[in-house]
Structure formats: C-alpha cells, structure tokens
N, C-alpha and C positions, 0 to 999 in steps of 0.2 A: 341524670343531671344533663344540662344543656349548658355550653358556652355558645353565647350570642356575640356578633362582632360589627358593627354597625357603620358601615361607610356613608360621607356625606354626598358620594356620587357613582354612578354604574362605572365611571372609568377608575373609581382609587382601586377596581377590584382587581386591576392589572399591572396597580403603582408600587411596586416591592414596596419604597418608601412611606407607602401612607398604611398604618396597617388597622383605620379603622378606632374604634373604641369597642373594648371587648369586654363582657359582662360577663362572670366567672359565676357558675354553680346555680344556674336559673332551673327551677325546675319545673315552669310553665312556660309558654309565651303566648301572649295573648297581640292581636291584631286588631287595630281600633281605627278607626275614618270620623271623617266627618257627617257620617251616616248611620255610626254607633248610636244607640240609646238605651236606656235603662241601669239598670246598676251594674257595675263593672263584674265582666264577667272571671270565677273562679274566685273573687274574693268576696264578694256579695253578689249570690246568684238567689233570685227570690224563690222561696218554698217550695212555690208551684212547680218552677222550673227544674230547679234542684232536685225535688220529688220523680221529677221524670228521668231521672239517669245522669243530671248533667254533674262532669266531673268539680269537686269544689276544694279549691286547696285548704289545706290543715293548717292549725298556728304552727311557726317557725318556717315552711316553703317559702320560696321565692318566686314572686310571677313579673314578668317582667313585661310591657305593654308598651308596644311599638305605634305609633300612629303613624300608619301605610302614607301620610297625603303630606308628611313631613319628612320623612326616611327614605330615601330613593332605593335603595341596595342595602340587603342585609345577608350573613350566616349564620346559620345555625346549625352547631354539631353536637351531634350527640355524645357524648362523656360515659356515662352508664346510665344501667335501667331504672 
C-alpha cells in the first residue's frame, strides 16, 4: 500500500503548516502528462500490451493518477507490500 500526499508547490514541502492532501491506501500510482495517450494505464491496458507483462490492477485496487504538468510536488510512501 502507498499513501500519496500532494502539495500544491515545491516550497509547501518545507511549510509545517500546509501538510499537502494526502491519499490513504493507493496501491498503484500512475503518472500521466500531456503527452500521455491511449487507454489509461493499469486499469485498461490493451491485450497486446497487457499480454507483454504489463502489471494490470485487479477489481477492488486503487490507482491513483497524478497529471506531472498540474502537480508541482508530490510523496509517496510506502505503507506495506
């Protein structure tokens, strides 16, 4: 499991007071741009691709997808395996 904590700038990572928006029990995360395409990956990865080892979450996981070009700063810790 992953808890993700999302600041809205590289200096809240310093601000005791701002502590972020923090997303409990994610157990993928996925990084997406404005240069992403095709079907979102881990929840609809196509056949083909799928077929080639790509990991695909199961019903009931949580994947949680950060778009890099809207998010300035983020954490991610790891919880357990």
């Amino acid at each position: 499991m992953l808890n993700v904590t999302v600041y809205p700038d590289a200096s809240s990572l310093l601000d005791t007071e701002n502590d972020g928006v923090t997303f409990d029990s994610i157990d993928y995360v996925s990084l997406v741009n404005n240069q992403t395409y095709g079907p979102p990956a881990l929840i609809a990865p196509s056949p083909a691709r799928n077929g080639g080892g790509q990991k695909r979450a199961t019903p009931g996981e949580r994947v949680l997808y950060l778009n890099t070009n809207l998010i300035p700063a983020f954490e991610i810790v790891r919880t357990s395996d």
